[in-house]
C-alpha positions in Angstrom: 212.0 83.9 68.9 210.2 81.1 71.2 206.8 81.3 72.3 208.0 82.4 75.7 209.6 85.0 74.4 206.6 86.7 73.1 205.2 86.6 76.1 207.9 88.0 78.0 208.9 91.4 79.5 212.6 90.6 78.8 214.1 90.0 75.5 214.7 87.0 74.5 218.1 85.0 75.6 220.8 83.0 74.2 220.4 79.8 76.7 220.2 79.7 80.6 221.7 82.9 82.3 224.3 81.9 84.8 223.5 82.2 88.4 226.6 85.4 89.0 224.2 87.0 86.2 221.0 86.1 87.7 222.6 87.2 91.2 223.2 90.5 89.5 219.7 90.9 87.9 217.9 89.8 90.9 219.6 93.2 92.7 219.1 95.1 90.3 215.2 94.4 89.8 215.0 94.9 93.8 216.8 98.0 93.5 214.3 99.2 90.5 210.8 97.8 91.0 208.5 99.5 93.5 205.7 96.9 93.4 205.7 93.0 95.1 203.4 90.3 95.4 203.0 89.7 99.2 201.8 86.2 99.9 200.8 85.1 103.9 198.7 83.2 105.3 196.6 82.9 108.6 196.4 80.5 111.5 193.7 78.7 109.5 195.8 77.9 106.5 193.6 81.3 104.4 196.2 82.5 102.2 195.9 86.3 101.2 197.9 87.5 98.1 198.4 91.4 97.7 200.1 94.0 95.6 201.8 96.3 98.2 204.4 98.9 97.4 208.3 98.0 98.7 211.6 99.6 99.0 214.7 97.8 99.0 217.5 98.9 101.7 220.1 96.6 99.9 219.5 93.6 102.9 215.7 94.2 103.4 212.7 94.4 101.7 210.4 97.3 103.7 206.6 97.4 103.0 204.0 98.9 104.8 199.9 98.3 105.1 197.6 98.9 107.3 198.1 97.0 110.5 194.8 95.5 110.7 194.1 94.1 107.3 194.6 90.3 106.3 198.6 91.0 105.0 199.1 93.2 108.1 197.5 90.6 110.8 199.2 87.9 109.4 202.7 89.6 109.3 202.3 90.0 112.9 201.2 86.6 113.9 203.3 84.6 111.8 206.2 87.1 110.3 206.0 84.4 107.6 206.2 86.0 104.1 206.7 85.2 100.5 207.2 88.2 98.1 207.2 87.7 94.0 208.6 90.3 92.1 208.8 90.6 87.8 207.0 88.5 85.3 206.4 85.1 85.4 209.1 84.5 82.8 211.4 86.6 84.8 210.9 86.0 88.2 212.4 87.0 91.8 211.2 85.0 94.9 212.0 85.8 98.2 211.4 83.9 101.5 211.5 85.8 104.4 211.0 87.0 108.0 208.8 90.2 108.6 209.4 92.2 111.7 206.5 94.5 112.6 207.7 98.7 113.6 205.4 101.2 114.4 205.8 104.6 113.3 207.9 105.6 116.1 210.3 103.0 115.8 211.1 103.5 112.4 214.1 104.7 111.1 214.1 108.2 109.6 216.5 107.0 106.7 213.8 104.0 105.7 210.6 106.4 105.7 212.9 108.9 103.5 214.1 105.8 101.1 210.6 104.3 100.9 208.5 107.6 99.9 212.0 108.2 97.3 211.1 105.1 95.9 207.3 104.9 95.5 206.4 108.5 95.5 204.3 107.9 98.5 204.8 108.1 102.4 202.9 106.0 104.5 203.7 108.1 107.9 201.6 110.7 106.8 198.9 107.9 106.5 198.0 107.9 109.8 198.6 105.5 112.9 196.4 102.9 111.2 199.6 101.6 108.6 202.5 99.5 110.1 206.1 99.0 109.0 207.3 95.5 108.2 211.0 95.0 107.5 211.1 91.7 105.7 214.7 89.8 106.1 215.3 87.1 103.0 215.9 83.9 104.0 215.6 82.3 100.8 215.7 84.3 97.3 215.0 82.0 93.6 214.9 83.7 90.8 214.8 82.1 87.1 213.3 83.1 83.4 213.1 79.7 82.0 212.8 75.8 82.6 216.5 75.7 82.0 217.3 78.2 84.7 215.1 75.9 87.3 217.5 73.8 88.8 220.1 76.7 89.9 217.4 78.6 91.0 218.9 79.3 94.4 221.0 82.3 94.7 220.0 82.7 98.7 219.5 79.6 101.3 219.6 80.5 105.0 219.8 83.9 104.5 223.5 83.8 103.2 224.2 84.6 99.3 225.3 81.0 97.1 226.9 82.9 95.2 228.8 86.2 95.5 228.7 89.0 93.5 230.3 92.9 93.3 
């Protein structure tokens, strides 16, 4: 066992995982975790780096926050977003495109899938809280310095690689 290893949520490995494998693991963590780092940033440059509960519809990431903090100002000004899921030594990143709904607009089917998934439901939270479906332009995902330069498994929004 490495160093790494020790230090790592995943047991260790036998070399690099191939990119079909990584393809594989990367939907499966979406499909599993309920948590993502949320990176954005403001007009002025300020970044703002949250925790904020997700659900993943199988093509989008869906979050939602309240509409007038940092994350939820910037989503709207910009719809630039950065979302990090896993551990550092097994990571997920995912470039995207947020598009602001309000309550009304949103799908019955997402509310029901996002409050499945994180045992919580945000439309009974009151008008203050926003939807933001977040399209992937861009998803990485690696474990180790080997596994760094076939990082990309998404570039343009269209899969490198396919998968089942």
């Amino acid at each position: 066992m490495t160093a790494a290893d020790a230090h790592s949520d995943t047991p260790p490995s036998e070399g690099p995982r191939g990119i079909e494998q990584r393809r594989r693991e990367a939907l499966e963590r979406l499909g599993r975790d309920i948590d993502v780092w949320v990176a954005t940033a403001d007009s002025d440059g300020e970044p703002t780096l949250v925790p904020l509960s997700y659900w993943w519809d199988g093509e989008s990431v869906w979050l939602a926050t309240r509409d007038t903090n940092p994350t939820g100002r910037n989503l709207r000004a910009s719809g630039r977003v950065r979302l990090c899921f896993g551990h550092t030594r097994d990571v997920v990143l995912m470039h995207g495109t947020a598009r602001r709904l309000a309550h009304e607009e949103l799908p019955a089917s997402v509310g029901e899938g996002f409050a499945a998934n994180v045992d919580w439901d945000p439309r009974g939270s009151g008008p203050s809280y926003a939807w933001f479906q977040v399209t992937p332009e861009v998803i990485q995902a690696w474990g180790t310095v080997p596994e760094m330069t076939d990082r990309d498994l998404m570039r343009d929004g269209k899969w490198l690689v396919q998968g089942d």
